[in-house]
C-alpha positions in Angstrom: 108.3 111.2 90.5 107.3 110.7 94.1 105.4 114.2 94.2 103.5 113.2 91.2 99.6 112.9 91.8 100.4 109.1 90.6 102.0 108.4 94.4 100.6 110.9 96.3 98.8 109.3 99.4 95.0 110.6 99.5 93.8 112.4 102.6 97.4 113.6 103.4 99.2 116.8 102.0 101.8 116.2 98.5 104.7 116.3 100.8 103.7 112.5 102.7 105.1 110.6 100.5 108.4 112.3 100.7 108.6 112.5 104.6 107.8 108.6 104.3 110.4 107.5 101.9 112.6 109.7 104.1 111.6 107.6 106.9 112.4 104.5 105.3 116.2 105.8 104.0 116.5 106.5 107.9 115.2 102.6 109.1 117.6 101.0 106.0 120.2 103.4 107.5 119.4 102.0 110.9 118.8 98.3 109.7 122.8 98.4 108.2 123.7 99.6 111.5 122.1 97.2 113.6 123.9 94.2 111.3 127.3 96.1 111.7 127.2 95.9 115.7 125.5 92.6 116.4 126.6 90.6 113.4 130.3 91.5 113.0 130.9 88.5 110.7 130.1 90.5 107.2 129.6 87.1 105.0 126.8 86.4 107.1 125.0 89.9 107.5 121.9 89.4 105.1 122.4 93.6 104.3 125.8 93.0 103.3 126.2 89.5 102.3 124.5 90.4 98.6 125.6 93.6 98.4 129.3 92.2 98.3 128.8 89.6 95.9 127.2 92.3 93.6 130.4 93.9 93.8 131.9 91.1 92.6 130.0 90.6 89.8 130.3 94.4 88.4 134.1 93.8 88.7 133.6 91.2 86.1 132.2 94.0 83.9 135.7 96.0 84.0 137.8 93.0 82.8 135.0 91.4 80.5 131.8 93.3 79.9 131.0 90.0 78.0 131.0 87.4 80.8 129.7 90.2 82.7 126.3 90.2 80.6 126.0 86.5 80.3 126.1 86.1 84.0 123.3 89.0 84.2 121.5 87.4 81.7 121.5 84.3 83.1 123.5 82.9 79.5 126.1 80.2 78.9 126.0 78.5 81.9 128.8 75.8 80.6 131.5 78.7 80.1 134.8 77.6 81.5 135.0 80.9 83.3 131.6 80.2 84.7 132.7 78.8 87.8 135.7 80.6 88.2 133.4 83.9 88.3 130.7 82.4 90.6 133.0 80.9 93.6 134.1 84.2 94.2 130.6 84.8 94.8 129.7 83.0 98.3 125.4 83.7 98.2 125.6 83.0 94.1 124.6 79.5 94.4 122.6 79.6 97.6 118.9 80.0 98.1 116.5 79.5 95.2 113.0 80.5 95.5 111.6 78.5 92.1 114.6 76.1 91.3 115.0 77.7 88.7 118.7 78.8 87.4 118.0 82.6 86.5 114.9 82.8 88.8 117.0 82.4 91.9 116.1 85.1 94.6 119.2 85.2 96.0 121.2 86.2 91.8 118.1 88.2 91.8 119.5 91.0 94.0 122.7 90.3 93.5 122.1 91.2 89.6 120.2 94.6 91.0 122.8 95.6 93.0 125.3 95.1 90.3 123.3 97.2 88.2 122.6 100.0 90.2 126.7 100.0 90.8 126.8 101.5 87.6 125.5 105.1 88.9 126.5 103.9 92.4 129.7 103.5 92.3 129.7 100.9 95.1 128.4 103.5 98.0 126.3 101.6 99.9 123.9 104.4 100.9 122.9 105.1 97.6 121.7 101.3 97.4 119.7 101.8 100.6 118.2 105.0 99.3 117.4 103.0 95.7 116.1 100.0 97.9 113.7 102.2 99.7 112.4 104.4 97.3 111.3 101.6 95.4 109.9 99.8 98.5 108.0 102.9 99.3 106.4 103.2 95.7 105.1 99.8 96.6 103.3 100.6 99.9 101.5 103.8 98.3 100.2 101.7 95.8 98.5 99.0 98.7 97.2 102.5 100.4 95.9 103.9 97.2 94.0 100.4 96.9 92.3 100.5 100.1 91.7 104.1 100.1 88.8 104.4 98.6 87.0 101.5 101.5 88.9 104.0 104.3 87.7 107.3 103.1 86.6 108.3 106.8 89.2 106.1 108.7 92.4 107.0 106.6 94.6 107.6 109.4 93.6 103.9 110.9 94.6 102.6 107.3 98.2 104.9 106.9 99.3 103.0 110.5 98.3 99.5 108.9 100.4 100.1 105.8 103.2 102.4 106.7 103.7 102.9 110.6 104.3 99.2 111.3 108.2 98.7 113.5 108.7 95.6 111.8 107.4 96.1 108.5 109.3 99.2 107.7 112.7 98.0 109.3 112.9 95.0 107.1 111.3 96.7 104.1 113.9 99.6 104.0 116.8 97.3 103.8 119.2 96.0 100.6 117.1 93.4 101.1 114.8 91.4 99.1 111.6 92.7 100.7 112.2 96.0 99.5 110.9 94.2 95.9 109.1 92.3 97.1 106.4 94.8 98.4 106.3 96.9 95.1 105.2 93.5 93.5 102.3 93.0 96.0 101.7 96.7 95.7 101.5 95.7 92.1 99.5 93.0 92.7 96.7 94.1 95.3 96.3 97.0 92.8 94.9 95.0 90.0 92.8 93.3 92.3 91.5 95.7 94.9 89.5 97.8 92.4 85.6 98.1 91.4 86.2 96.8 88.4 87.7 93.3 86.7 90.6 92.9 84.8 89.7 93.9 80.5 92.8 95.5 79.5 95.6 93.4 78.0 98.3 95.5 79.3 96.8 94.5 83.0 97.3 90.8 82.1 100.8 91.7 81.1 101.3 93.1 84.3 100.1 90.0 85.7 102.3 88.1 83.9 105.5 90.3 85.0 104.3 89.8 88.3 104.4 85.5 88.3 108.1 86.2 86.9 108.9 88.8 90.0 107.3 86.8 92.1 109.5 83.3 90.6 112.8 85.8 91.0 112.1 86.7 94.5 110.1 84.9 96.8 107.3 82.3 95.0 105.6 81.4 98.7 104.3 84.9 99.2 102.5 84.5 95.5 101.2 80.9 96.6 100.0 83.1 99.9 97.9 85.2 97.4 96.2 82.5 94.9 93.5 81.2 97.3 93.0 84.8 98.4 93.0 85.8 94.4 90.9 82.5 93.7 87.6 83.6 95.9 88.1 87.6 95.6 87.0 87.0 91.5 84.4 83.9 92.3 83.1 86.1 94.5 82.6 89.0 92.1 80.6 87.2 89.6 77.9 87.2 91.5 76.1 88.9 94.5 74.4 85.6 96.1 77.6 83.5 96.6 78.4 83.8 100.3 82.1 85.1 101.2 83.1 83.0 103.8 82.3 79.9 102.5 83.6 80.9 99.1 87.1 81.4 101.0 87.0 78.2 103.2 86.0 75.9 100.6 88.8 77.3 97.8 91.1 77.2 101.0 90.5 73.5 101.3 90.2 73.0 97.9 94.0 74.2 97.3 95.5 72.5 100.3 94.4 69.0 98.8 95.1 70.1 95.2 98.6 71.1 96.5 98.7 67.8 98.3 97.6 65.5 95.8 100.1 67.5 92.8 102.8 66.8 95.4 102.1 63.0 95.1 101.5 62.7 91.7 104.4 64.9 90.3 107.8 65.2 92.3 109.1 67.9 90.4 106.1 70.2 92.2 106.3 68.2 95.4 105.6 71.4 97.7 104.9 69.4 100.5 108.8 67.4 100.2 110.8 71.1 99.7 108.6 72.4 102.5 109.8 69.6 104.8 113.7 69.4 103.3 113.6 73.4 104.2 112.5 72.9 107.9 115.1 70.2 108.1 117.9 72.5 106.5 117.0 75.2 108.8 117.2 73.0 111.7 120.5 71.6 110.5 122.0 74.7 110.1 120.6 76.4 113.3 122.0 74.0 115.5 125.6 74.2 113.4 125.7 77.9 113.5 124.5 77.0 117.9 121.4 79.6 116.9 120.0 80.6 120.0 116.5 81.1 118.7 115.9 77.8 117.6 112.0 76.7 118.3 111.9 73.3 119.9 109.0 71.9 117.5 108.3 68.2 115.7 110.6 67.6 112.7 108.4 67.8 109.7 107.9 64.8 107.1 106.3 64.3 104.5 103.3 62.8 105.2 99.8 64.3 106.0 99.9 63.6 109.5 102.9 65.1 110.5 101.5 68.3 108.6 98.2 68.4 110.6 100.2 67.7 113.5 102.5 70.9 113.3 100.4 72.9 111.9 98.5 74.8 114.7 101.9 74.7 116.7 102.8 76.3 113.6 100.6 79.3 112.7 101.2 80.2 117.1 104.9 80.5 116.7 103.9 82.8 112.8 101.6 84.8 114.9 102.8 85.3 118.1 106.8 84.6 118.6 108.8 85.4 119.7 107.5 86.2 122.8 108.2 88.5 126.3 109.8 84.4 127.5 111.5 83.8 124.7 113.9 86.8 124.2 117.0 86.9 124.7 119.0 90.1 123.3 117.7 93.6 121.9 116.0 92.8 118.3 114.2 89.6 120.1 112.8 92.0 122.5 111.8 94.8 119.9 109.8 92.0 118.0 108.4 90.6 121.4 106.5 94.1 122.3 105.8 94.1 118.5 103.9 91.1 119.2 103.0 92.1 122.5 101.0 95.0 120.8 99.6 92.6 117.9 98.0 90.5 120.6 96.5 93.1 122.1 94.7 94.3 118.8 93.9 91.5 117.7 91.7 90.8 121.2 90.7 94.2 120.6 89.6 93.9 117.5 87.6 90.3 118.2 85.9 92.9 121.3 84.8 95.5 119.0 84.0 93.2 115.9 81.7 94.8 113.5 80.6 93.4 110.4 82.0 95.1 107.1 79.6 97.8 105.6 79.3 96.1 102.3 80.1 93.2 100.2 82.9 94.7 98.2 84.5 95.4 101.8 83.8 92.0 103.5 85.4 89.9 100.1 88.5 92.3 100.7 88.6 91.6 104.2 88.7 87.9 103.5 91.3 88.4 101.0 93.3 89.8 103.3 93.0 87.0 106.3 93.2 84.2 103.8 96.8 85.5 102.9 97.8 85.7 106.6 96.4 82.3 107.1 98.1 80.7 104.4 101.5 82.8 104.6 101.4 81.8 108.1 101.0 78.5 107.5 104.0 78.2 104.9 106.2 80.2 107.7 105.2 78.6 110.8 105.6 74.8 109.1 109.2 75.3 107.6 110.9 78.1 109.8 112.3 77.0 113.3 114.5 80.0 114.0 112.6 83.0 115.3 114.7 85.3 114.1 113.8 84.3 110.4 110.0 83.6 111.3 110.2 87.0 112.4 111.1 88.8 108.6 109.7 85.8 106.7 105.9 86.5 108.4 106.6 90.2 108.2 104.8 90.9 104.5 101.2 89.4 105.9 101.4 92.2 109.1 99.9 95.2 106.6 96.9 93.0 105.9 96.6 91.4 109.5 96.1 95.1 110.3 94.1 96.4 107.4 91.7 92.8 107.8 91.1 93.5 111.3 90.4 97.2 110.3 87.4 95.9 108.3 85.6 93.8 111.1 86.7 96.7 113.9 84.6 99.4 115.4 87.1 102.0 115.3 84.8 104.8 117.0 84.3 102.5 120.1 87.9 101.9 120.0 88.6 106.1 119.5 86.2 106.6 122.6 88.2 103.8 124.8 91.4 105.3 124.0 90.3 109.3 124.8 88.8 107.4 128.4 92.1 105.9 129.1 93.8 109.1 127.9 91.5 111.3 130.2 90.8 108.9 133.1 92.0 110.0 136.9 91.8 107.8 139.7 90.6 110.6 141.4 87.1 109.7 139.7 87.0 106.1 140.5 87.4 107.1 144.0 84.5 109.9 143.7 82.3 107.1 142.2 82.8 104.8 145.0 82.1 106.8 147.4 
């Protein structure tokens, strides 16, 4: 399937997509070892801690392929053996992403992993290897969409999406990123393209896509809908400007979100927003987490959200930093952001503007989800070692905006200078 011309990656030979879902089985390889040395507690170890339940559950299915199916289904929630099944299952009941009974991110991949048990037999490498493949499906398909506005700067585009430390470490994982990014893969795909939606099979898709979405990780869809929002005003008409487009649908959602929150409790995003950086906190100082950020408890109330906010979106962007680490994965993420920093001032140095429309509205759709995923991660995530994989899905776009509004042939030509320079030169010049 892989060496299909479905997923092959333009502008590179039919074997790339194998070499780079062989790189990914090597980082999920790496990822499980990293958790086996520094976090010897297994229950805890968010590349096990699913993965066991799931065996759990497929147990069920050799005593009672009955229960087994309602508790994949989501079915007959009153059973009397309901419970007995579940508190076997310590992550069953923990972590929801919509509040929803069967959308619950955390059932989500325990049902997977369960099911892929079936051919798996419980080897754990076989559900990194499923993990990755499908992860890696997802990343071809955000190349393929930029592709054709990269057709002379592929290489630049290739780092953006597949080269990125972070990015493919958590993405490689039993983990729910691996998912995740086949859904936004998914998602910029039906979006990113010359021409609108028409066909109802598309707005299927779309609708598969709100339920993924529900079952894994609702915040990174809420990233996208201002983004989505402007990218099809945008399109309806040549003399709208972009960027105002984006910053007035940006400011129109964040009072719509606030205002729904007042109105109607049961969508209160700004309350579950706050009762999630209070959790974290709680549990952060339980656990004695040593990456807790010291930052302003956040309530409910506008104030306190304008307040943290640009506090916020610095410890999203740019934490942890050189100060702030303490043992090998915090440094790995501070150079990581060391080198973010430094592109991004490159970038603002070299700014260009976009060569056409089409490429400036994508540009903004790609910065407005940053923004707003930043927002969401740097409000309710005090521990730096979850802000850390929680911002990670906004990094391809970070890098792919900035490639947009970036000069890459100045850059090119002050990189072959640094590459080539002697000091012997500079001492020739002076003199």
């Amino acid at each position: 399937m892989i060496f299909s011309s479905k997923w092959r990656i333009p502008g590179y030979n039919p074997f790339t997509p194998a070499i780079i879902f062989l790189i990914k089985c090597l980082s999920g390889f790496a990822l499980a070892y990293i958790y086996s040395e520094f976090y010897r507690e297994r229950a805890s170890a968010d590349v096990y801690k699913l993965f066991d339940d799931a065996k759990i559950l497929y147990e069920i299915y050799k005593k009672n392929p009955g229960d087994f199916l309602q508790l994949l289904l989501g079915l007959d929630f009153s059973s009397p053996y309901y419970d007995v099944y579940t508190q076997k299952m310590v992550n069953w009941n923990k972590g929801s992403s919509s509040g929803l009974g069967i959308l619950n991110d955390n059932r989500t991949i325990i049902r997977f992993n369960a099911l892929i048990m079936f051919f798996s037999y419980g080897a754990y490498a076989v559900h990194v290897i499923v993990f990755s493949f499908i992860s890696t499906l997802g990343f071809i398909k955000i190349y393929r969409s930029f592709y054709p506005l990269f057709k002379e700067r592929e290489n630049w585009l290739f780092a953006s999406v597949f080269l990125i430390p972070s990015v493919l470490c958590w993405s490689s994982g039993v983990l729910k990123e691996a998912l995740l990014f086949y859904l936004i893969g998914t998602l910029v795909s039906l979006f990113i393209r010359p021409k609108p939606l028409k066909n109802k099979s598309q707005y299927l898709i779309v609708i598969a896509l709100i339920l993924g979405f529900l079952a894994l990780k609702i915040y990174i869809l809420l990233a996208f809908i201002p983004g989505i929002f402007a990218w099809l005003i945008i399109r309806k008409s040549d003399r709208i400007p972009i960027p105002l487009t984006y910053i007035m649908v940006l400011g129109f959602m964040a009072i719509s979100t606030w205002l729904v929150s007042a109105i109607v409790p049961a969508l209160d995003v700004i309350g579950h927003l706050s009762f999630i950086q209070k959790n974290m906190l709680r549990l952060a100082f339980y656990n004695d987490s040593g990456s807790i950020v010291d930052m302003q408890p956040l309530e409910p109330e506008l104030w306190s959200y304008l307040r943290n906010l640009p506090e916020g979106l610095i410890n999203a962007a740019f934490r942890p930093g050189i100060l702030d680490a303490q043992n090998a994965l915090q440094w790995f993420s501070a150079f990581e952001n060391a080198f973010i920093i430094i592109c991004i001032i490159l970038s603002i140095g070299l700014t260009k503007r976009p060569e056409n429309r089409f490429n400036e509205n994508a540009a903004w759709f790609c910065f407005s989800f940053v923004l707003v995923l930043y927002s969401i991660m740097g409000l309710s995530t005090p521990i730096l070692g979850a802000l850390v994989r929680y911002r990670m899905p906004a990094l391809p776009f970070l890098f792919i905006g900035m490639l947009f509004i970036t000069d890459t042939n100045r850059l090119k030509k002050i990189i072959f200078e640094l590459i080539n320079y002697e000091p012997t030169n500079f001492l020739n010049n002076r003199s």
